[in-house]
C-alpha positions as CSV (number, residue, x, y, z in Angstrom):
1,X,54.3,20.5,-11.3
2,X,54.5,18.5,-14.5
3,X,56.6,15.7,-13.2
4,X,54.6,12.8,-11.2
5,X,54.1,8.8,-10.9
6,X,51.5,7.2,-12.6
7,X,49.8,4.5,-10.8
8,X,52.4,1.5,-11.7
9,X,54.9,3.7,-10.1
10,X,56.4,5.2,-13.8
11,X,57.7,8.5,-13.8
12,X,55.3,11.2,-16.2
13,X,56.1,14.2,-17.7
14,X,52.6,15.8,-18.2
15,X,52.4,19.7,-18.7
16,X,49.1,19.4,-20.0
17,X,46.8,22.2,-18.6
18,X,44.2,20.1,-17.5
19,X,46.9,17.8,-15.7
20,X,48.2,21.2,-14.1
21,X,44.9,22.3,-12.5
22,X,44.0,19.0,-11.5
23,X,47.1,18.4,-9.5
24,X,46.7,21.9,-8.1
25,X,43.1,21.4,-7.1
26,X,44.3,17.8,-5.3
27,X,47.0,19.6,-3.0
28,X,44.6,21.8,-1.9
29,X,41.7,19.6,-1.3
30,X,44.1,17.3,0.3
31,X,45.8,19.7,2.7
32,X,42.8,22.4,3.2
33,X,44.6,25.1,1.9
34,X,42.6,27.9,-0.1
35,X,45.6,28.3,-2.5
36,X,48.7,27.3,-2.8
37,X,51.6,30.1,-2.5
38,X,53.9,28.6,-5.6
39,X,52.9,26.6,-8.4
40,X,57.2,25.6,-9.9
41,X,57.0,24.0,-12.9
42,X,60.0,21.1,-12.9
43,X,62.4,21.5,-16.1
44,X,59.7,21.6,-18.9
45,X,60.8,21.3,-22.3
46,X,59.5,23.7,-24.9
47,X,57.3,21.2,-27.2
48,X,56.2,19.9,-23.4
49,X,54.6,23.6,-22.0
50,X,51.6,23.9,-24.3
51,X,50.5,28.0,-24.3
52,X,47.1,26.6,-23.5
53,X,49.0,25.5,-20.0
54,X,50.6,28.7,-19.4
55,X,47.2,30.1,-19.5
56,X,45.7,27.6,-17.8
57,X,48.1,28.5,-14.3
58,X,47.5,31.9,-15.2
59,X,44.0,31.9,-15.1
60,X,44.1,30.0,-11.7
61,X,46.5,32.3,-10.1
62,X,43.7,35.1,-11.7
63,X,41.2,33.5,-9.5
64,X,43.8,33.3,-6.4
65,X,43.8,29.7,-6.0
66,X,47.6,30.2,-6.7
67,X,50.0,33.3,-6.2
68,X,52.7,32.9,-7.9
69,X,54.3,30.7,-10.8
70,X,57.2,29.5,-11.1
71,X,60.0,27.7,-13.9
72,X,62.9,25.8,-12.6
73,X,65.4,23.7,-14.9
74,X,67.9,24.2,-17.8
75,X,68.4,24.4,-21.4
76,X,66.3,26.1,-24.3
77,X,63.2,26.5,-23.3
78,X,64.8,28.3,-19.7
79,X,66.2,30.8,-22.6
């Protein structure tokens, strides 16, 4: 999650909670899952995960559409 293309085929890096949820709510509708078993968040940056985003995916693993999160990636905001 957080790394996608945007419609002209340019690579975003959106951690934005509403951005989370609705790629989360797309897989599922797409694939007719109930909930997915791993949201992984791709390398985020620390200015680029927003609190408001780690509550977001906490809320929705809360209400079991996911189980569990996930970080992968490097650097200072791995630390």
């Amino acid at each position: 999650l957080g790394v996608g293309l945007d419609g002209s085929g340019q690579i975003v890096r959106d951690f934005s909670p509403e951005r989370l949820i609705r790629v989360i709510e797309a897989v599922t509708a797409r694939s007719g899952l109930k909930y997915l078993d791993l949201a992984l968040l791709d390398d985020p940056a620390g200015p680029e995960l927003p609190l408001s985003s780690l509550a977001a995916l906490k809320a929705a693993r809360d209400e079991g559409r996911i189980l569990k999160l996930g970080v992968a990636g490097e650097g200072e905001a791995m630390d």
